[in-house]
N, C-alpha and C positions, 0 to 999 in steps of 0.2 A: 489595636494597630499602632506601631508606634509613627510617633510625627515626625515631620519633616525636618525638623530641628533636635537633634539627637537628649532626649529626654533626660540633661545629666543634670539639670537644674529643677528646684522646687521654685520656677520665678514669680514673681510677685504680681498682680494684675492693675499692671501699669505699663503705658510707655511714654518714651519724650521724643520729642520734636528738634527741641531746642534746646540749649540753655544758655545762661549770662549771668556771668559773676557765681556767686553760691545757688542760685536756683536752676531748676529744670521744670519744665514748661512742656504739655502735652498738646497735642494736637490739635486739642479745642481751647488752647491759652490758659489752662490749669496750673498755676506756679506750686512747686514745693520747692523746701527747702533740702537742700542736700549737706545732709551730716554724715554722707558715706562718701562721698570724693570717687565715687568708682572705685571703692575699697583703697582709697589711701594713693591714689594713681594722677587726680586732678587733681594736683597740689596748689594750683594757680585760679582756679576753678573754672569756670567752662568760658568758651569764646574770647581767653584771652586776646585782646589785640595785637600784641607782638607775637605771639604763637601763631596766631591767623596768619598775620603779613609775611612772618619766616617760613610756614611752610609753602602760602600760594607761589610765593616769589621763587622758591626750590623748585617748584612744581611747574613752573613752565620753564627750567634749563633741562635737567635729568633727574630721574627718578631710581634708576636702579643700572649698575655697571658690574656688580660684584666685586669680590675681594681679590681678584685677581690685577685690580689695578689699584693705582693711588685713588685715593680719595681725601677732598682738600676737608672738606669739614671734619671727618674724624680724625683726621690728622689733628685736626683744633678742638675738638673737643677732649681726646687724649690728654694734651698739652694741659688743658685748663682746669681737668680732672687730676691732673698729678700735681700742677703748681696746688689747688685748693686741699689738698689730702695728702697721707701718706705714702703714694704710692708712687711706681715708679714709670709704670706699663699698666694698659687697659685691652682688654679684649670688650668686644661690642657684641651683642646680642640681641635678641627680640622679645626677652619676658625672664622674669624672678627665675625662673625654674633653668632657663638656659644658662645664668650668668652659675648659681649653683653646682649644675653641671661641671661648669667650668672650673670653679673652685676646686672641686670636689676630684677632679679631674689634675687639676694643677699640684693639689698639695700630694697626690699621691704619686706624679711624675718627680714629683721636687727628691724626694726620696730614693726614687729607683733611681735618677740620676748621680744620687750622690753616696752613690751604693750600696743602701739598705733597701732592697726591693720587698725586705718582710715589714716595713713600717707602712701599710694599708690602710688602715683599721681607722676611723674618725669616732671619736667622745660626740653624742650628741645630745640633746636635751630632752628628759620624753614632753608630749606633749607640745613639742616646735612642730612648726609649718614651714616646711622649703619648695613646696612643689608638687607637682602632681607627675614626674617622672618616674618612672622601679627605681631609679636611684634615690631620686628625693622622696618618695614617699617612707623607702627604708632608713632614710636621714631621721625623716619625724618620729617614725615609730607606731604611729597611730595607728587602732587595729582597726578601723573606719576607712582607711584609706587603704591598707595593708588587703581589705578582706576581698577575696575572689582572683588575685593576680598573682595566686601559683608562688611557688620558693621564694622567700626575701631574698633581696641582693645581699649577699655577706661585705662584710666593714663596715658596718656601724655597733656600735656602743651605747645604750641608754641610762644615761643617768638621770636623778631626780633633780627638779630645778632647784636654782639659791645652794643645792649639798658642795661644800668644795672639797669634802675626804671625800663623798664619792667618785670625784671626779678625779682626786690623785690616785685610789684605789682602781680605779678601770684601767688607767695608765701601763702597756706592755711593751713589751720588744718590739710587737707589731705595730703599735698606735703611732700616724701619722701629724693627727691634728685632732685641736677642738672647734667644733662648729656649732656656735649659737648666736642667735638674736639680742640685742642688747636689749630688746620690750620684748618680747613677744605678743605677735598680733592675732592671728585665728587663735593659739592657745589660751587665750582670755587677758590680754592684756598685762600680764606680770614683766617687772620689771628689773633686770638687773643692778643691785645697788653698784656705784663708782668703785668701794673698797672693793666688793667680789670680784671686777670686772680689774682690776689691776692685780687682784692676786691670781685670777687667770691665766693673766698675761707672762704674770714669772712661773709660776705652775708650767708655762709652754716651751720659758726660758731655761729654764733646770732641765727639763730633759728634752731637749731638743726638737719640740713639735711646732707646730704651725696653727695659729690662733689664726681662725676663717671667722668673721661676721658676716650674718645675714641679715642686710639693713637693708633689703628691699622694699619692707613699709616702712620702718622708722627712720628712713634714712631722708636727702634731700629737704634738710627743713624742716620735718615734720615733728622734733622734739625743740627745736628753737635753735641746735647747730644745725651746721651743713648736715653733719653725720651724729647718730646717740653717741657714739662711744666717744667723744668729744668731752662729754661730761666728767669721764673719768679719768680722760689725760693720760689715755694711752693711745696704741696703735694696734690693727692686725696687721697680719702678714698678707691674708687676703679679703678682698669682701665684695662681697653680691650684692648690686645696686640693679633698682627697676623701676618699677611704677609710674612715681612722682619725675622721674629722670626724662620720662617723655612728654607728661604733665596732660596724659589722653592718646597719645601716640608710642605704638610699639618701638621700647627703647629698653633695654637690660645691657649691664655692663659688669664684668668682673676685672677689680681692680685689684693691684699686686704690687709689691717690694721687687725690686729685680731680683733678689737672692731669692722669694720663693717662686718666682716664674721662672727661675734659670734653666728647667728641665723643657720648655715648653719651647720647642721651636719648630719650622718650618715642616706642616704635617702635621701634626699633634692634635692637631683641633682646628675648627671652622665653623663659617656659617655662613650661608648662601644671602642670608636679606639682613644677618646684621651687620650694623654700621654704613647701611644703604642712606644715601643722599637724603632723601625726608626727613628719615630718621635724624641723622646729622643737625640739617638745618633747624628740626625741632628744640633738641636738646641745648644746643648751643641758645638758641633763645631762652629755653628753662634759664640756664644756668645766667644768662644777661638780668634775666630778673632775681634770681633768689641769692645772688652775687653783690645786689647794688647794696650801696654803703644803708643802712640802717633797715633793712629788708629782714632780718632775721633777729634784728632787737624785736620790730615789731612784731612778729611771731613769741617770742618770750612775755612780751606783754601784755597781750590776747590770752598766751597759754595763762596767767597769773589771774585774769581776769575769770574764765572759764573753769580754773582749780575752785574759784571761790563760788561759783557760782552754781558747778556742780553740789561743791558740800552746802551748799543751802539747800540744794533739792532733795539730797541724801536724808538732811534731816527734818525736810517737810512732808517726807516720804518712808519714814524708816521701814514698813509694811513692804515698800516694794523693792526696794534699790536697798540690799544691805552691805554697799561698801563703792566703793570709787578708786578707781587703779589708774593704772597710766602717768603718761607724762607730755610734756606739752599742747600741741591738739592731737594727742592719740590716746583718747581716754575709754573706760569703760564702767560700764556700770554692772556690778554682779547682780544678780535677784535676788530675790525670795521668789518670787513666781517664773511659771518659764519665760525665758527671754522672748519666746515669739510673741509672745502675748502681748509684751510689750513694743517689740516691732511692731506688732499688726496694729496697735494701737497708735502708736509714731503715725504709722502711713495713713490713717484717718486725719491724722491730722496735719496733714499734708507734709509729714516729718519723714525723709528718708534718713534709715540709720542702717547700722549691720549688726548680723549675729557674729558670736566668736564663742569659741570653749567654755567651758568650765561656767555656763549658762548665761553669760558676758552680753551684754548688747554694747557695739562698738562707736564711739563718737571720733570720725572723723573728717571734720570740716576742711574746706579749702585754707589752704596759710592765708590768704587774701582778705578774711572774712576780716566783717566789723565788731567792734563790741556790742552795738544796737542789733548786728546779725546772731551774734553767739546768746543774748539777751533772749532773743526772739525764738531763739531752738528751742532753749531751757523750758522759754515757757510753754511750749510746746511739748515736750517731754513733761512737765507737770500737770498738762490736760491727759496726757496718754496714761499718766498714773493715775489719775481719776478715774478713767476709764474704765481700767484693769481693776481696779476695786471696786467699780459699782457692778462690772462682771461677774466680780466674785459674790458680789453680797445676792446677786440674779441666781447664780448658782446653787447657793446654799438654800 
């Protein structure tokens, strides 16, 4: 029989109550620690108090008017989106997969508008995560995601991650844009080096396409800039921002250069609840925080502290953890053994973390955290290794 909650989850046997700052807290006062953020989502970590005050204080004027009228907060958070970034115009949405859509949507208007309606076609990465939409799932490519939902959308491209001849070789008449992740997050954590991500950029400039980023997890903070592709001292044309954007609260945005939105006008596209007043109120908070003057050094200096701290473990551990990927607090650990084993091991010891690809267990803490926090994971992750090896030695 199936349950009452649509069975699309293997969830974990746990729930919370509460949480504050980096922990979550069960119903009978059980604290763990949270090294998932709500997969990359609670960038500020739980019960922020300016998050709290911005939304209750929203929440007794209006809640929802639709886009049919002005709206004063996305009006300002637009504004503060475009002065902090390269872009010029924002569409608002409710989740990664919408703002995607949008992209995905924008760069292939951009085209018909300027009259080549055969440039469709987007390069995509195999092994990326964009969503769980028929559009975005045929983005990823994944045959896991692909499998039972009938004919792929046609216009997408796969290429191998890091190849740049593959990705000049996919390059046609038809091809619109390239769309990848500057980390990649469910694919396991692999990272785009600064050099490839700037020869992309002219790779899109030689022949006239539109370089889309999907910085929905790595974006907001979560590599020590506002945005990853910051590192490499370039720009897209467009990018899909979520998670961390609402910091807990439904919040997706797709940001854009006025030349590759200039196809998208009245009509074109919508959305009923995003850039709804909560929403607003939330984000613009986010942004109050991960905004203020030295908010995001400290984020680089956490991240420095937790690279080192990781490779201690890697090498106190070589048996389990054979490599450490990522970059700022969005790191991962590959195995040798399966990664759940190591989750379920985590969650014994009151450690939430996440799975990801390519057998990855995923570390991503709140930007908030302390270094006696990020200390305190680790060691935690190094009782979970213990574990998983005295399992094995059970077994054998």
């Amino acid at each position: 029989m199936v349950t009452a909650v649509l069975p699309t989850y293997a969830r974990m046997p746990v729930a919370f109550e509460r949480g504050e700052g980096v922990y979550l807290y069960t119903a009978d006062g059980e604290a763990y620690l949270d090294f998932g953020a709500g997969i990359a989502v609670n960038g500020l970590g739980h019960h922020h108090p300016h998050l709290v005050a911005a939304l209750k204080a929203q929440a007794d004027k209006v809640w929802h008017t639709s886009n049919v009228y002005q709206i004063e907060g996305q009006q300002r958070l637009a504004e503060r989106l475009t002065a902090a970034t390269f872009g010029d115009t924002v569409f608002f949405c409710n989740s990664g997969a919408e703002a995607l859509e949008c992209s995905i949507k924008m760069a292939r208007r951009y085209h018909w508008a300027n009259g080549a309606p055969e440039r469709y076609r987007i390069i995509t990465i195999e092994n990326a995560f964009h969503g769980r939409t028929l559009a975005t799932i045929a983005a990823g490519g994944q045959a896991k995601h692909l499998e039972g939902f009938g004919p792929v959308m046609p216009g997408f491209d796969q290429v191998p991650f890091g190849d740049l001849d593959a990705i000049r070789a996919a390059i046609t008449p038809e091809t619109a844009g390239i769309l990848l992740e500057p980390v990649q997050g469910e694919g396991g954590l692999r990272s785009w080096t600064p050099s490839d991500l700037r020869a992309i950029r002219q790779i899109c400039d030689e022949n006239g396409i539109l370089l889309i980023f999907d910085e929905v997890q790595c974006g907001v903070g979560r590599t020590g800039k506002l945005f990853a592709h910051e590192w490499a001292g370039i720009t897209p044309d467009i990018m899909a921002v979520a998670k961390a954007l609402g910091g807990g609260f439904p919040v997706g945005a797709c940001i854009a250069t006025e030349r590759a939105a200039s196809g998208m006008v009245v009509g074109t596209h919508g959305s009923t609840y995003g850039g709804n007043p909560l929403a607003m109120a939330v984000g613009n908070a986010v942004l109050d925080v991960i905004l203020e003057p030295g908010f995001l050094e400290r984020v680089q200096e956490a991240s420095r502290v937790f690279a080192q701290q990781l490779a201690r473990l890697q090498d106190e551990n070589p048996d389990i953890i054979e490599e450490v990927r990522g970059v700022g607090l969005m790191r991962g650990l590959k195995c040798k053994v399966p990664n759940k084993d190591l989750i379920a091991a985590c969650l014994a010891e009151n450690l939430l973390v996440v799975g990801g690809g390519d057998n990855v267990v995923r570390l991503l803490p709140p930007l908030i955290i302390s270094d006696e926090e990020l200390a305190e994971g680790v060691a935690r992750i190094s009782k979970a290794c213990a574990a998983v090896r005295a399992g094995q030695l059970e077994k054998a």
